[in-house]
C-alpha positions in Angstrom: -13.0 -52.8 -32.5 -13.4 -52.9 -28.7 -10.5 -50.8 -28.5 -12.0 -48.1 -30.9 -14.8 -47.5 -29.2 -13.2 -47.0 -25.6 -11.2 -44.6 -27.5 -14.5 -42.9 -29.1 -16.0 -43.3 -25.7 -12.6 -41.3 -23.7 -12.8 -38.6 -26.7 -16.9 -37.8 -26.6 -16.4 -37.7 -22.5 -13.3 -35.4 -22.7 -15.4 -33.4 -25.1 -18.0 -33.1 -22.7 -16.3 -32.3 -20.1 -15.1 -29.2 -21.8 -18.3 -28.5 -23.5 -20.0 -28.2 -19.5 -16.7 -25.9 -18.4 -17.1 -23.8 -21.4 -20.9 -23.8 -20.5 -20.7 -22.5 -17.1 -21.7 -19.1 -15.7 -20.2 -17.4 -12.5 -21.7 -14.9 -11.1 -20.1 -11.9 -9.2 -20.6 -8.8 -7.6 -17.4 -6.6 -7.9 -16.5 -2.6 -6.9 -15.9 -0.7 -10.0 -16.0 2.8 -11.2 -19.2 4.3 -12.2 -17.7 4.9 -15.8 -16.9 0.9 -16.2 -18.4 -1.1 -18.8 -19.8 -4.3 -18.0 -22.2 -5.5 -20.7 -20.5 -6.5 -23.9 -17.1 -6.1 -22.6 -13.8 -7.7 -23.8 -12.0 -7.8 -21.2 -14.2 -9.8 -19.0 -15.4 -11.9 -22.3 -11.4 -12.6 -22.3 -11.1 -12.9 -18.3 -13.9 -15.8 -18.5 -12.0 -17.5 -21.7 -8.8 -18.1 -19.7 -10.4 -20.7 -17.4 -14.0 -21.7 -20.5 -16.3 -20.0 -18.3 -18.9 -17.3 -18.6 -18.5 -13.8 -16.3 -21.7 -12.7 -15.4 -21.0 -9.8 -13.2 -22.8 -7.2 -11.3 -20.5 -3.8 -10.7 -22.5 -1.4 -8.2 -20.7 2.3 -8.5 -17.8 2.7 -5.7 -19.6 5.0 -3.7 -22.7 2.8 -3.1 -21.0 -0.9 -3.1 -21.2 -1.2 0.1 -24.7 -0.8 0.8 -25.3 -2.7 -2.6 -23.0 -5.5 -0.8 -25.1 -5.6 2.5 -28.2 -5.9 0.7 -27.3 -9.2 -1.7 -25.6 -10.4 1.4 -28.6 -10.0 3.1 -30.9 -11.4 0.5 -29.8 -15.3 0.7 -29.3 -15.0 -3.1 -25.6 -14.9 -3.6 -23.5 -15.0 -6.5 -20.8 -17.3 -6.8 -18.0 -14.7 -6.2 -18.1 -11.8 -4.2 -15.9 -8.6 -4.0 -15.3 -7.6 -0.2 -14.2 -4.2 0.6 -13.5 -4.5 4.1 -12.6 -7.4 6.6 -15.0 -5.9 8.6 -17.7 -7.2 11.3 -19.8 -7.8 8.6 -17.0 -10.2 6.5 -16.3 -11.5 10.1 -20.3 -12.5 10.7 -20.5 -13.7 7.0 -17.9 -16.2 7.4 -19.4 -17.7 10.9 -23.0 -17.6 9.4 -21.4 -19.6 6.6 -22.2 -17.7 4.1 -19.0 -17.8 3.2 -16.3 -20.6 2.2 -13.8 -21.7 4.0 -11.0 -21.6 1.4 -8.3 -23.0 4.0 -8.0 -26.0 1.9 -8.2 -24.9 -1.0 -4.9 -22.8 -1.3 -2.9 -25.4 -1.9 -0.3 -26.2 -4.6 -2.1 -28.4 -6.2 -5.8 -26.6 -6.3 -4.3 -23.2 -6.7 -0.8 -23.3 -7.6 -0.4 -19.1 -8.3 -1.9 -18.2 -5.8 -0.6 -20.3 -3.4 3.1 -18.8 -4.7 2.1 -15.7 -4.8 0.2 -15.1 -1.4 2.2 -14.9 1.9 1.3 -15.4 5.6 1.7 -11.7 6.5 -0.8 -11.2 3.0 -3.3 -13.7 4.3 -3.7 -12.7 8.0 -6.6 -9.7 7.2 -8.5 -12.0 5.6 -9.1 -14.5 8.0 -11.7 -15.3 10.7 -11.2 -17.8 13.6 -7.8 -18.8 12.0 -9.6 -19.9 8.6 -9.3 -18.1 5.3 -12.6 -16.8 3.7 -11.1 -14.4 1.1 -8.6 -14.2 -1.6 -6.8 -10.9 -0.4 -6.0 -8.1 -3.1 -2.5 -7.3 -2.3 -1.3 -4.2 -4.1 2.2 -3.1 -5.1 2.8 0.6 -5.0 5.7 2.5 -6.3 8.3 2.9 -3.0 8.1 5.4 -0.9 10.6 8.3 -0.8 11.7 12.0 0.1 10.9 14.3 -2.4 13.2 17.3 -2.5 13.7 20.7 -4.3 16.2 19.8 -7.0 17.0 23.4 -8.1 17.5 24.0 -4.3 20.1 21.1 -4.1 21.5 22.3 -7.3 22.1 25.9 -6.4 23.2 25.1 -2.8 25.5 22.2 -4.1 24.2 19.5 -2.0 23.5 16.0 -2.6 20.1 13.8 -1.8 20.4 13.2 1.7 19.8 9.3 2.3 20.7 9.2 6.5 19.6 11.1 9.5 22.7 13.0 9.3 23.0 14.3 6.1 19.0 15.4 6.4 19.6 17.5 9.2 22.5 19.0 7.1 20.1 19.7 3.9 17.3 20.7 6.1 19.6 23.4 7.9 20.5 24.9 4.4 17.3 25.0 3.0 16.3 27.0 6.1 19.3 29.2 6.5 21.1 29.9 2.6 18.5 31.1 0.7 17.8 28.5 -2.0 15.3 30.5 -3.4 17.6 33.5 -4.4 14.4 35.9 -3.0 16.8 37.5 -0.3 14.7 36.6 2.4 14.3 34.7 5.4 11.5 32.7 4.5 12.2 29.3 3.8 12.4 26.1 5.9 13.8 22.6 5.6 10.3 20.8 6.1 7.2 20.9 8.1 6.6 17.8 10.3 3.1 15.3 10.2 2.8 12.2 11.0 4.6 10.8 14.3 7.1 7.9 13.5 6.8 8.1 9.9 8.7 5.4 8.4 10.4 7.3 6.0 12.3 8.8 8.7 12.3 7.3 12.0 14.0 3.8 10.6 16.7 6.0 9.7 17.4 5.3 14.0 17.1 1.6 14.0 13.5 1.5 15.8 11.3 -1.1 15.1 7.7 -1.0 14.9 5.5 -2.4 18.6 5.0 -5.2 17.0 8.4 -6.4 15.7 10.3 -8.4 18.0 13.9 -7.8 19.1 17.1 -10.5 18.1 15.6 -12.1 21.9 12.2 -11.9 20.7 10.8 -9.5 22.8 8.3 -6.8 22.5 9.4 -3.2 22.9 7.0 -0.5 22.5 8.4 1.8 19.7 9.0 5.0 21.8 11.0 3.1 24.5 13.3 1.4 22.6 17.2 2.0 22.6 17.5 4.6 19.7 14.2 6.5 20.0 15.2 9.2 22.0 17.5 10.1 19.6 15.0 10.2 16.9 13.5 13.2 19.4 16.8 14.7 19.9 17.5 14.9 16.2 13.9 16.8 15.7 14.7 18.9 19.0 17.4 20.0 17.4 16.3 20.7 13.9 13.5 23.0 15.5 16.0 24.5 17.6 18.2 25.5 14.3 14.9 27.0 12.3 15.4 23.6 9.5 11.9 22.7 11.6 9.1 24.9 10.4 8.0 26.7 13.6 4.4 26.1 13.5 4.5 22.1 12.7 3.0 21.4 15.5 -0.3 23.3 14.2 -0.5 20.7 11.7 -3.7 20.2 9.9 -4.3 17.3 6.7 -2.0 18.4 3.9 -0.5 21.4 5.2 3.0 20.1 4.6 2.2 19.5 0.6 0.7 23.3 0.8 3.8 24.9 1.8 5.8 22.6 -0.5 3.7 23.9 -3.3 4.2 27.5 -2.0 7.6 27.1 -2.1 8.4 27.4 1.9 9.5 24.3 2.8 12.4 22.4 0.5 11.7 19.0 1.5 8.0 16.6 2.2 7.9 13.0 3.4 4.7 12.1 4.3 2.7 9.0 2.5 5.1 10.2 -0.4 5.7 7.5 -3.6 8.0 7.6 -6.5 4.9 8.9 -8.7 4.5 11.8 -6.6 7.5 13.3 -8.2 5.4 13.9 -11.5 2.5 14.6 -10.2 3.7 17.5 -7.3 5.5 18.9 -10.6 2.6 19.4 -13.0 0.7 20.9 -9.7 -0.5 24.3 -10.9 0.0 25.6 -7.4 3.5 24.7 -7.7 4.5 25.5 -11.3 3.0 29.1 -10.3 5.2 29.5 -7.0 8.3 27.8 -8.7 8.1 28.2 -12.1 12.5 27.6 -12.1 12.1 24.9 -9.8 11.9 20.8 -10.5 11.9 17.9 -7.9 14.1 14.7 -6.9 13.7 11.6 -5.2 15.2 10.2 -2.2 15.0 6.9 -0.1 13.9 6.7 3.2 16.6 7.3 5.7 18.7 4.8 7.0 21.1 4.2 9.6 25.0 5.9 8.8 27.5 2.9 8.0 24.2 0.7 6.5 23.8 0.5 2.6 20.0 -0.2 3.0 16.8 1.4 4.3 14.7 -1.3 6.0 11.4 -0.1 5.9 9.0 -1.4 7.5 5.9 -2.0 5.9 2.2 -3.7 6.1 0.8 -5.6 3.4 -1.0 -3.8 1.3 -4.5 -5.5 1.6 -7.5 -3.6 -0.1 -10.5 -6.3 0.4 -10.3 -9.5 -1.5 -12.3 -11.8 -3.4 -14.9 -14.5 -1.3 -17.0 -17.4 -2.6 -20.4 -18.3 -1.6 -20.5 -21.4 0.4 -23.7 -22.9 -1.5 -22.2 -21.8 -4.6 -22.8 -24.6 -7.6 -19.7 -23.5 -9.3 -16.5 -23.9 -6.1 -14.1 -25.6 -8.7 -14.4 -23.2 -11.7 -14.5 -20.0 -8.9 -11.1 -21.5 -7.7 -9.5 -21.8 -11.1 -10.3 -18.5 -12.3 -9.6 -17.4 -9.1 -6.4 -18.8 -9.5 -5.8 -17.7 -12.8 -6.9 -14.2 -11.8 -3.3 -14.0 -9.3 -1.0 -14.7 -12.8 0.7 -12.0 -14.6 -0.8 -12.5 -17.4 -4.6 -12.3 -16.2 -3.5 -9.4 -13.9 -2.3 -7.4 -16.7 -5.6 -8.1 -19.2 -7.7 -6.8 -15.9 -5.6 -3.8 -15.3 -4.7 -2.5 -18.7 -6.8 -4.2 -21.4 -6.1 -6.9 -24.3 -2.6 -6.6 -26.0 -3.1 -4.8 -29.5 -6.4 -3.5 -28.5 -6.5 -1.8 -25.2 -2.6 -0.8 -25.5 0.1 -1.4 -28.5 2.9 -3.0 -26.0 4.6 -4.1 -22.9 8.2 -4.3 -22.2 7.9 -7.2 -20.2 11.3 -6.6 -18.0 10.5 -2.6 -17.8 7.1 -2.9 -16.9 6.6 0.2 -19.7 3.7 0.0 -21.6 3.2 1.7 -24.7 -0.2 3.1 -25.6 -2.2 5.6 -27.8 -3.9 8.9 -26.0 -7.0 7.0 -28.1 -6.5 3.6 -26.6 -5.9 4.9 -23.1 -9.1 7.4 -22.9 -11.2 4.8 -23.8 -9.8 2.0 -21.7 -9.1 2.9 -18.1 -11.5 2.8 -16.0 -14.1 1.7 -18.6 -12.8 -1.6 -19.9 -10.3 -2.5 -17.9 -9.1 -1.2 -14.3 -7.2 -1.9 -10.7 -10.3 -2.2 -8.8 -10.9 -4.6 -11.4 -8.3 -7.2 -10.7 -7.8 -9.9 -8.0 -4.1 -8.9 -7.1 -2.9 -5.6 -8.1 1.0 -7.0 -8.1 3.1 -9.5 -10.2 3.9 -12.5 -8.9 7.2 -11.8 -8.0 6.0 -8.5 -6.0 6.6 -5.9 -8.8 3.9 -4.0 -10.4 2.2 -4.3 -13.2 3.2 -1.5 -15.2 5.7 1.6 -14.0 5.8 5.0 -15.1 3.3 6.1 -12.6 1.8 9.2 -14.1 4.3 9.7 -16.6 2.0 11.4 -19.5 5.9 12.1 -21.7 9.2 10.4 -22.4 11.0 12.8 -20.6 9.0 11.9 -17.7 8.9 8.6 -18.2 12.9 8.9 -18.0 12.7 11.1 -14.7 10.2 8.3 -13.4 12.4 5.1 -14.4 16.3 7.0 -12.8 14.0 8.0 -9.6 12.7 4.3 -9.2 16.5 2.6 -9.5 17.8 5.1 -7.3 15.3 4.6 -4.6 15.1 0.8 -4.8 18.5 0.7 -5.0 18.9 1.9 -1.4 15.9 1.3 0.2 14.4 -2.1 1.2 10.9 -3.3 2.0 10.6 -5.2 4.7 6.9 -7.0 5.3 5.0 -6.6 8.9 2.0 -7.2 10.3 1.0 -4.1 13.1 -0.3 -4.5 16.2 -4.3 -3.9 15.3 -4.9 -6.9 13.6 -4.6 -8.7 17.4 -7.8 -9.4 19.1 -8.0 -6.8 22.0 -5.7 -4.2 20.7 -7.9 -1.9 19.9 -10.0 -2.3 23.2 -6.3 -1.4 24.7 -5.7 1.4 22.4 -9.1 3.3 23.0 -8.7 2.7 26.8 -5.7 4.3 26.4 -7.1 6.8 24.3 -9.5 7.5 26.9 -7.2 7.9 29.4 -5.6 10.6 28.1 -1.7 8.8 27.5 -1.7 9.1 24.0 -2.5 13.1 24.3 -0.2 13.0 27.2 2.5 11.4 25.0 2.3 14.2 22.2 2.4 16.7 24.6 5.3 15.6 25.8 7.4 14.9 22.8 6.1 18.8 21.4 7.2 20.1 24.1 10.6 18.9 24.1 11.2 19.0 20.2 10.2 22.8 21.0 12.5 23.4 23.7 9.8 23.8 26.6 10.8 20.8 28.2 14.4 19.4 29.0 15.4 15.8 27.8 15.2 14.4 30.9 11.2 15.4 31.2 10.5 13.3 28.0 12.6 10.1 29.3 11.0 10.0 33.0 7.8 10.2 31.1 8.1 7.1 28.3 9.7 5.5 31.4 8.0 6.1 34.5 4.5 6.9 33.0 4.1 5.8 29.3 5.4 2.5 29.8 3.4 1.6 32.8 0.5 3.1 30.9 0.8 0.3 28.2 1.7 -2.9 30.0 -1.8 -4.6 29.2 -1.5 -3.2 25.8 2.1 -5.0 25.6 0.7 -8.3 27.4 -1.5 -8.8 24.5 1.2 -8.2 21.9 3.6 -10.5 23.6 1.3 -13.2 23.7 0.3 -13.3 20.4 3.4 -13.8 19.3 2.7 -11.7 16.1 5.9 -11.6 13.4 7.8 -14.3 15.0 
C-alpha cells in the first residue's frame, strides 16, 4: 500500500512538473518583416510546443527594430529573450550593466547539447564581451561563392570554366579580343575589377588573409606576403592586354553587374553566390541585352597543380539571440534555445509546418517541394530566416537549396552549379583582424594618414602601366610596411586563428 502511494505520489509530481513547463510563457522581442504574422500563428504555436512552452513574442518591423530595441532595453522591463542585431557598443554596455546573461556556462553538453555541437569558436567570438558569451550567434549558411560567366561566350569561343589564375587570364583575353558576341566589334572585355583582394580571386596566389598565421605562426600583412606581387602582376597584365576593362579603376557600387547585364564584360566576381546564376538570368536588363545568351558557374580560383580552392571565409554572424539576466524563465529560454539550433526546429522557422506550409523535403537534397499557394502565403508571413536562431543545419549545410529556382529546369541548372562548385572549392573558417581590440583605432589612424589612399594609388598605377614593378615593391616594403607595424603588433599579440 506504502509502495502505491509513492508511486501515485512520483506520477502526480511528474505530472506537475509538466503541467508548470507546458504553463509557461516566454517572452521575446524578435526582427521580422513588416508582413509577418505574429498573433494566432502556427508556426510559433508549434516553435513553443517543441520545448511545452508559450511564445509570447513582440516583432517590431525591420526598419525600426532597432530603435524599438533601445527603447525596451532602456525601459528595465525585459522580455525573457531578446533578438540582437548588432554586437554593438550597445550589446557590449548591455552585457556589463548586466542586463544581460552570461551564457558561458550554459553552452555546455549537457545544458545545451545542439548547440554546443553546432556552434564553433570562430562562430562564438562576435558575440562575446570581456571573454564571456552573452548571445546565441545566428550563423548563416549561404550558397558558395563563385565566378559567373557568359556560357554562350564559352560555348561559341570553345573554352572551358576557368578554375586557376591561369586559365582566367586565358578566358578573360578571349572574351576581350574574339568577339564572343558575333556583333563585329571591338567592344567587349573580360571583366571589370571591384573590390581589392577579393577572395574569389586572390587565393587563387596562395595569400592568406592579415590575420592568418604562416606554417611558423607569424603574421604577414596580406600585400607583403610571398605571392602577392604576383597577384598585381597578373592584373598588370590583364589591363595591359585589354581582358581588364579600361576604366575599372572608376569603379562606382555595382558597376561591374551593370556592364555584365549590358553585355560588355563576359565574366563578374564580386560578392557573387551560386543563386546569383538565376537571378542575373531572369534580370530584365540582361534578357534585353542578351536575349541568346545564358550563364555558368565557376569556383573561386585556386592555385595551378591544387584540386581545391581554399577560401577563406568569416563566419557568417547576423546578431544572435540574448536572455535577460533577471529573467524568471533561464531554464525553459535555454531549452528552446537549444532546440531552436536543430534541423528540425530550423526548418519549421524557416519554411513552415510539413503538409501545411510546404508538401515536402528531400531531406538529403535539401529540395523542398511547395505550391505557388503555400509559398505566397508563407514566407515572410508565417514563417521566415529572420525568424530562426541559426540559419544553417547542423552539419553546416543549408536548409533548403534551389536558391531562387522558381522551375525544374532551373532547379536542375541550380543543383549541377552547386556540385560543381563545391566540388572544387573549399571553405575555410577565419576570424579577420577587426574583431581585435585596437584594430580599428589602427586602421583609422592609418586611414588618416593617408597609407591606405597611398596604397591604392600605388597598386592603380602599376596594374595601369604608370608605374614600373619596382615602384609598387619599394613601396609595400619601404613605406607600407613600416606604415603598419603597430597595426601588426596588435595582431601578433592577439594571437587570433592560432
Amino acid at each position: 500500500m506504502k509502495k502505491l502511494v509513492a508511486l501515485l505520489l512520483v506520477a502526480v509530481m511528474a505530472l506537475s512538473c509538466v503541467s508548470a513547463l507546458a504553463e509557461t510563457t516566454i517572452s521575446a522581442i524578435w526582427r521580422l518583416p513588416a508582413t509577418f504574422i505574429v498573433e494566432g500563428n502556427p508556426v510559433i504555436k508549434a516553435w513553443g510546443d517543441r520545448t511545452g512552452v508559450t511564445l509570447d513574442v513582440e516583432a517590431p518591423p525591420i526598419s525600426n527594430y532597432s530603435d524599438r530595441l533601445n527603447i525596451v532595453m532602456a525601459s528595465g522591463e525585459l522580455p525573457d529573450m531578446i533578438y540582437v542585431q548588432n554586437f554593438d557598443t550597445n550589446f557590449q554596455q548591455w552585457a556589463r550593466d548586466g542586463l544581460l546573461l552570461d551564457l558561458t556556462d550554459y553552452l555546455t553538453p549537457e545544458k545545451m547539447p545542439i548547440a554546443s555541437s553546432v556552434l564553433t569558436a570562430d562562430e562564438l567570438a562576435a558575440s562575446t564581451v570581456d571573454g564571456r558569451l552573452y548571445a546565441f550567434p545566428r550563423v548563416q549558411t549561404k550558397p558558395l561563392d563563385c565566378i559567373l560567366y557568359r556560357g554562350d561566350w564559352l560555348e561559341k569561343l570553345g573554352l572551358d570554366i576557368p578554375t586557376t589564375p591561369e586559365e582566367f587570364a586565358n578566358v578573360m583575353h578571349a572574351f576581350a579580343t574574339m568577339d564572343p558576341d558575333g556583333n563585329g566589334l571591338d567592344d567587349t572585355y573580360g571583366f571589370y575589377m571591384r573590390n581589392w583582394e577579393d577572395r574569389n580571386l586572390i587565393y587563387g596566389f596562395d595569400v592568406r588573409p592579415t590575420s592568418v598565421p604562416n606554417e611558423n605562426g607569424e603574421y604577414e600583412m596580406m600585400q607583403n606576403q610571398e605571392h602577392y606581387m604576383e597577384f598585381m602582376d597578373w592584373l598588370h597584365d590583364m589591363y595591359a592586354e585589354g581582358s581588364l576593362h579600361p576604366e575599372w579603376y572608376l569603379a562606382t557600387a555595382y558597376e561591374d553587374q551593370d556592364l555584365f547585364y549590358a553585355g560588355k564584360v563576359g565574366a563578374v566576381y564580386v560578392d557573387i553566390i551560386i543563386n546569383h546564376l538565376i537571378t542575373f538570368a531572369n534580370n530584365d536588363t540582361f534578357k534585353a541585352a542578351n536575349p541568346d545568351g545564358y550563364l555558368v558557374a565557376g569556383p573561386a580560383l585556386h592555385p595551378a597543380g591544387v584540386e581545391t580552392s581554399n577560401v577563406y571565409y568569416p563566419p557568417q554572424v547576423w546578431g544572435g539571440v540574448s536572455v535577460n539576466a533577471d529573467s524568471a524563465n533561464i531554464d525553459a529560454v535555454i531549452k528552446l534555445i537549444d532546440d531552436a539550433y536543430s534541423d528540425e526546429c530550423t526548418t519549421l522557422l524557416f519554411k513552415g509546418i510539413e503538409g501545411q506550409n510546404y508538401i515536402s523535403l528531400d531531406p538529403v537534397t535539401r529540395v523542398i517541394t511547395a505550391t505557388p499557394e503555400q509559398t505566397s502565403s508563407t514566407d515572410n508571413i508565417l514563417a521566415a530566416s529572420y525568424l530562426t536562431v541559426n540559419y544553417q543545419l547542423q552539419n553546416k549545410g543549408m536548409i533548403i537549396a534551389g536558391g531562387t529556382s522558381s522551375t525544374p529546369e532551373e532547379l536542375e541548372k541550380w543543383l549541377a552549379a552547386d556540385a560543381f562548385v563545391s566540388s572544387i572549392e573549399k571553405r575555410v573558417s577565419y576570424l579577420g583582424e577587426n574583431i581585435i581590440p585596437g584594430v580599428s583605432d589602427a586602421n583609422a589612424k592609418l586611414s588618416n594618414d593617408g597609407i591606405y589612399a597611398d596604397l591604392n594609388s600605388m597598386r592603380t598605377k602599376y596594374i595601369c602601366g604608370q608605374i614600373e614593378r619596382d615602384e609598387l615593391v619599394n613601396f609595400l616594403t619601404n613605406v607600407y610596411a613600416p606604415a603598419c607595424q603597430e597595426l601588426m603588433s596588435i595582431i601578433s599579440a592577439s594571437g587570433i586563428n592560432k
